[in-house]
One Martini backbone bead per residue (centre of mass of N, CA, C, O) as a GRO file, in nm:
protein
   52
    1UNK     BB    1  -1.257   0.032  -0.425
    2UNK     BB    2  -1.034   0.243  -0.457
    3UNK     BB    3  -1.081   0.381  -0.168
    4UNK     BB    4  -0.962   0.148  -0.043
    5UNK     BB    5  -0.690   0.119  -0.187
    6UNK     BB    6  -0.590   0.422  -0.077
    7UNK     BB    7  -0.624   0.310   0.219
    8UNK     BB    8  -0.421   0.109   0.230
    9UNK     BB    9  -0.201   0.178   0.107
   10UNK     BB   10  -0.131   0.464   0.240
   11UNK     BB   11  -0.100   0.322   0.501
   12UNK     BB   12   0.148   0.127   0.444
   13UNK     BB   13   0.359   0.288   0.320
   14UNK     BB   14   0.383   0.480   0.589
   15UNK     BB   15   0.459   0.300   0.771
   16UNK     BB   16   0.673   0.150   0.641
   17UNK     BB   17   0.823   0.418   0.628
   18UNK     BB   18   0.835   0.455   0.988
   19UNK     BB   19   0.962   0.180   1.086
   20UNK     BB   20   1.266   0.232   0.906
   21UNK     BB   21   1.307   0.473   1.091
   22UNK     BB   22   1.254   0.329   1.360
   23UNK     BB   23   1.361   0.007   1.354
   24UNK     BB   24   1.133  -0.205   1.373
   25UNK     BB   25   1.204  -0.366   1.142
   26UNK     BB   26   1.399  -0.565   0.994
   27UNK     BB   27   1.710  -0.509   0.900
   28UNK     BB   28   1.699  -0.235   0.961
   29UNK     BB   29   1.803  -0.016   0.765
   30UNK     BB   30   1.663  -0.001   0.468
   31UNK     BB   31   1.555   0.062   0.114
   32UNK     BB   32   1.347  -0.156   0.051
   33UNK     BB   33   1.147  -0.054   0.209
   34UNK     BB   34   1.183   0.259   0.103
   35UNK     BB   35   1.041   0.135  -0.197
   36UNK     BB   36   0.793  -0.038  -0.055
   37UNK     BB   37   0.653   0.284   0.031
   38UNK     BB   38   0.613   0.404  -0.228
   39UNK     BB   39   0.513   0.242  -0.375
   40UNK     BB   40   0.253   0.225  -0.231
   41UNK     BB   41   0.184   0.457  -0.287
   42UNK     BB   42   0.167   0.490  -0.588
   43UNK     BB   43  -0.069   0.322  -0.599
   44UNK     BB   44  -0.281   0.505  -0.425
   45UNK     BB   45  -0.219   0.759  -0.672
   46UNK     BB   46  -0.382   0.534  -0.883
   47UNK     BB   47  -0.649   0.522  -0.714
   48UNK     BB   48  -0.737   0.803  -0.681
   49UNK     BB   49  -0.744   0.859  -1.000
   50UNK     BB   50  -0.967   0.656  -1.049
   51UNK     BB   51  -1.174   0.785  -0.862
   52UNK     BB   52  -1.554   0.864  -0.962
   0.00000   0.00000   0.00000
């Protein structure tokens, strides 16, 4: 479970922030974008140490 969250949330993470600097994503180039691709990798390195 855990390591599906780890691969979910961190290529969502680098996506997100991969494509706000690509100016893919609506809004040209946000701050709020790559805050919410950080936030998702943090999500993914406390899923990474959780699991066992």
């Amino acid at each position: 479970m855990y390591l599906v969250l780890f691969v979910l949330l961190g290529t969502c993470g680098a996506l997100m922030i991969i494509l706000n600097f690509l100016l893919v994503l609506p809004g040209s180039q946000s701050g709020w974008y790559t805050i919410g691709g950080l936030a998702l990798l943090a999500g993914a390195f406390y899923a990474a140490t959780q699991y066992r």
